[in-house]
C-alpha positions in Angstrom: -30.9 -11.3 8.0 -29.0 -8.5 6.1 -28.6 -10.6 2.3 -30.2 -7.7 0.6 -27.1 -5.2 1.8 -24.2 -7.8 1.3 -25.0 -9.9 -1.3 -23.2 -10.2 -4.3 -24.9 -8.3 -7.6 -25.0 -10.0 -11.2 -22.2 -8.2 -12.0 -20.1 -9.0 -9.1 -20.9 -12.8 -9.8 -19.8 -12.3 -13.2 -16.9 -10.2 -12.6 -13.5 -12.1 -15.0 -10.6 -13.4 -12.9 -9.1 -11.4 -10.1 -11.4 -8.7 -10.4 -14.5 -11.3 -9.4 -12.1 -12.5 -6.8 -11.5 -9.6 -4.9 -14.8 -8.5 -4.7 -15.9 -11.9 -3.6 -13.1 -11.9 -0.7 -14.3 -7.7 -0.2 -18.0 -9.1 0.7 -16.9 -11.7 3.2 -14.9 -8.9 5.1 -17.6 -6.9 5.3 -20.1 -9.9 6.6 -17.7 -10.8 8.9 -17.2 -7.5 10.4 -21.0 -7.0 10.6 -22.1 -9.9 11.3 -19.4 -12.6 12.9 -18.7 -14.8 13.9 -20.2 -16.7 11.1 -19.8 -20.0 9.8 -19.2 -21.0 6.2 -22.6 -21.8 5.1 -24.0 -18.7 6.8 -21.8 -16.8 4.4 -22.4 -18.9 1.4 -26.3 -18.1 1.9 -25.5 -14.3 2.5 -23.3 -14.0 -0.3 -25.6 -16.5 -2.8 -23.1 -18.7 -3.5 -21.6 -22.3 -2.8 -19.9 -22.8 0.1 -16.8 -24.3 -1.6 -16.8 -21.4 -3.0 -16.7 -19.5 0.1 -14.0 -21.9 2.3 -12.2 -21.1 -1.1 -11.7 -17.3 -0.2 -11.4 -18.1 3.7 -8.5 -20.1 3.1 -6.8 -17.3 1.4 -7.9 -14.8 3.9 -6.9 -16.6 6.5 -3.0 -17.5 5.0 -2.9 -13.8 4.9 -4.2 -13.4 8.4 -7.0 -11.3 7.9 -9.1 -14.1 9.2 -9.3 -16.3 12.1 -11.7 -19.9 12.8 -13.0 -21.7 16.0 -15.2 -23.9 16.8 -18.2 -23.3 18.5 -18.9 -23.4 22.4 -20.7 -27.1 23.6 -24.3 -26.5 24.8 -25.4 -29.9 25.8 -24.8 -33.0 24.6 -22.6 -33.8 20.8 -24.2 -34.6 18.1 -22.5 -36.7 15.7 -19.5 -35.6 12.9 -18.0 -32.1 14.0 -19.8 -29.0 14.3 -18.5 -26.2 11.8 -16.6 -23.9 12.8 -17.2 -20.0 12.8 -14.7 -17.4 11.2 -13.9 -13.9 12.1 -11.6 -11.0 11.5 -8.5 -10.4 13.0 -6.9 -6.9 13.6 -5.0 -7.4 10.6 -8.5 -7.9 9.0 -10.0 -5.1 10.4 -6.9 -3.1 9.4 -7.6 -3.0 5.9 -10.6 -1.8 6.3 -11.6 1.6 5.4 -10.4 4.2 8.5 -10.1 7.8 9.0 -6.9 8.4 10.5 -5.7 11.3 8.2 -8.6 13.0 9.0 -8.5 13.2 12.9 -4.7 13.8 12.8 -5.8 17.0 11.1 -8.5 17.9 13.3 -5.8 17.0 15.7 -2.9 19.1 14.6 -5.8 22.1 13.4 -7.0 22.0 17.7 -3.4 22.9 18.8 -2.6 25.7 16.3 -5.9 27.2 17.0 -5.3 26.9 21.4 -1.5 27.2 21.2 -0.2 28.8 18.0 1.5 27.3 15.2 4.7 27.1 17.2 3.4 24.2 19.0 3.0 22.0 15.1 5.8 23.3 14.9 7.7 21.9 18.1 5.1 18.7 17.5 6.7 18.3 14.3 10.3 18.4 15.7 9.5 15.7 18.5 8.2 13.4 16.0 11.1 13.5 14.1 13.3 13.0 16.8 11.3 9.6 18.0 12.3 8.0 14.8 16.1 8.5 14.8 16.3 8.5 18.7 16.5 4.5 18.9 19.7 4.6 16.5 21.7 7.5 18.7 24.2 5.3 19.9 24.9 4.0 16.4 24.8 7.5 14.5 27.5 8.5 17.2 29.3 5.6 16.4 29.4 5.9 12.5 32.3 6.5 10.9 31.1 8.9 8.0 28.3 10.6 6.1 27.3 7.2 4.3 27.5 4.9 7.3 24.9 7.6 8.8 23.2 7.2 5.9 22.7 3.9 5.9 21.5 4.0 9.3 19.3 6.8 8.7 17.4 4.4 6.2 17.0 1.7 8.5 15.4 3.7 10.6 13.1 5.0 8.2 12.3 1.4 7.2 11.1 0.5 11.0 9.5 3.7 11.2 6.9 2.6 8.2 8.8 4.8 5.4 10.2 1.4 3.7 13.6 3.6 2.6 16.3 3.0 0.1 19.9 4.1 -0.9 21.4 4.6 -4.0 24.8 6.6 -5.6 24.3 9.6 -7.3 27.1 11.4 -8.6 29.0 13.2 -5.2 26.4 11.9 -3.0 23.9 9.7 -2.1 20.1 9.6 -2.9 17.9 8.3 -0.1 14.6 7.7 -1.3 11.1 7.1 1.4 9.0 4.8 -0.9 5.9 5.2 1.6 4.8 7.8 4.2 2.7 7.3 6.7 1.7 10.4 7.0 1.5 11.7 3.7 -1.8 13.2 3.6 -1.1 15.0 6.7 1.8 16.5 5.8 0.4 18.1 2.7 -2.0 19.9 5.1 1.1 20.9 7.6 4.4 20.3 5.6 5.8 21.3 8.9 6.2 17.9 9.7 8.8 17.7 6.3 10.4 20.4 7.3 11.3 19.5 10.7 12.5 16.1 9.2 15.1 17.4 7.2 15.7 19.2 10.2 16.5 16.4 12.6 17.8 14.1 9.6 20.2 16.7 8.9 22.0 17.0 12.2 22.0 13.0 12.3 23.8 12.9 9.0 26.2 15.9 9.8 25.7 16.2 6.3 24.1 19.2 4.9 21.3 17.1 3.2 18.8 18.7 0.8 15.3 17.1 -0.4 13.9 17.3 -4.0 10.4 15.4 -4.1 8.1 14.7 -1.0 5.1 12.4 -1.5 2.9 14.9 0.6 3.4 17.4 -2.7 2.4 14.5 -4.8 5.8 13.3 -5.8 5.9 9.4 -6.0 8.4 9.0 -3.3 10.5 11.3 -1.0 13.6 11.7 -2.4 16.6 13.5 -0.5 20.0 14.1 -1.7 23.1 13.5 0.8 26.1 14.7 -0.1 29.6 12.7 0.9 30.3 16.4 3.1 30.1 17.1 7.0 28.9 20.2 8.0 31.9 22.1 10.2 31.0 22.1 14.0 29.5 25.4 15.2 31.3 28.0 16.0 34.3 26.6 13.8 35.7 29.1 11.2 37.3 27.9 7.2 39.9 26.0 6.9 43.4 27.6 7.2 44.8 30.5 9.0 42.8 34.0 8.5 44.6 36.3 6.2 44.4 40.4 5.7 44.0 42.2 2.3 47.6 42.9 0.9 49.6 39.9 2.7 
């Protein structure tokens, strides 16, 4: 039996509202993750406490799908009333859980600078850019103007995991990324801004510029759009060309 390493200290016990609460809910997680499938009472005996107590913080990790219940396999014949049921985590459970993504995406990107240059971040960079506004091609080419592409742009920042927003400011627009996903990478290779503003740029037509990035420690990514399209390659100013003394 592992009480010793789970149970809940003095302090813990005695911890005020939802600071006692969250701690409570913290232990079951890690039982369960150790330990489950476990019933109720298993956990109330682990955690030292009642086992109202601890159906209490089931039910609440279960509305929030962290946690799952069945009932046990028969062996033999039924006793009588029901047998209890046994709880354990879901992915979502196990999601919130401490992990160590960041960390092998460096070790990742840090392996393919060292056996094929930093051109290949680089290019890396680029492609996973590209993945998150290639679903919305068809509507970018569709859009009328620089805002309707912007708007676009956002939603596909939003299903990307960057939960975006719009908003006027002055000549242009401001489009702010409230989350990345891969913030602590990209303070390690900011390539992978860079080649954002790259790709975001050509789907805006819009020469966009970005002020804050949450990788530099900035609260959100903010990028400024202005209500301008970038002229076509190759095309020259507006108006006729004109020589000195005409």
């Amino acid at each position: 039996m592992k009480t010793a390493a789970v149970a809940l200290s003095a302090a813990d016990a005695a911890a005020p509202g939802d600071r006692g609460e969250g701690r409570t809910r913290e232990a079951v997680t890690r039982l369960l993750l150790s330990d489950g499938p476990l019933t109720a009472a298993d956990l109330a005996g682990r955690l030292g406490i009642s086992p109202a107590a601890v159906r209490r913080h089931l039910d609440q990790l279960i509305a929030e799908g962290a946690v799952t219940s069945r009932q046990p396999p028969a062996r033999g014949q039924r006793g009588r009333g029901r047998p209890a049921r046994s709880y354990l985590l879901t992915d979502v459970g196990r999601g919130r859980l401490p992990h160590q993504y960041d960390e092998l995406a460096i070790q990742v990107l840090d392996y393919l600078r060292q056996v094929a240059g930093p051109e290949s971040v680089t290019a890396f960079a680029r492609r996973r850019a590209e993945a998150i506004v290639a679903p919305f091609a068809d509507e970018l080419d569709r859009a009328a103007d620089v805002s309707e592409r912007s708007d676009i742009l956002a939603r596909a920042l939003t299903e990307a995991g960057f939960s975006a927003s719009l908003q006027e400011v002055g000549v242009g627009r401001q489009l702010c990324q409230h989350h990345c996903p891969v913030g602590h990478v990209a303070a390690e290779y900011p390539q992978l801004c860079e080649e954002e503003m790259a790709v975001f740029t050509l789907a805006l037509v819009s020469d966009a510029q970005r002020l804050a990035t949450i990788a530099r420690g900035d609260p959100v990514c903010t990028t400024f759009i202005p209500l301008a399209t970038i002229p076509p390659p190759g095309a020259g100013p507006a108006g006729p060309p004109t020589t000195v003394g005409d």
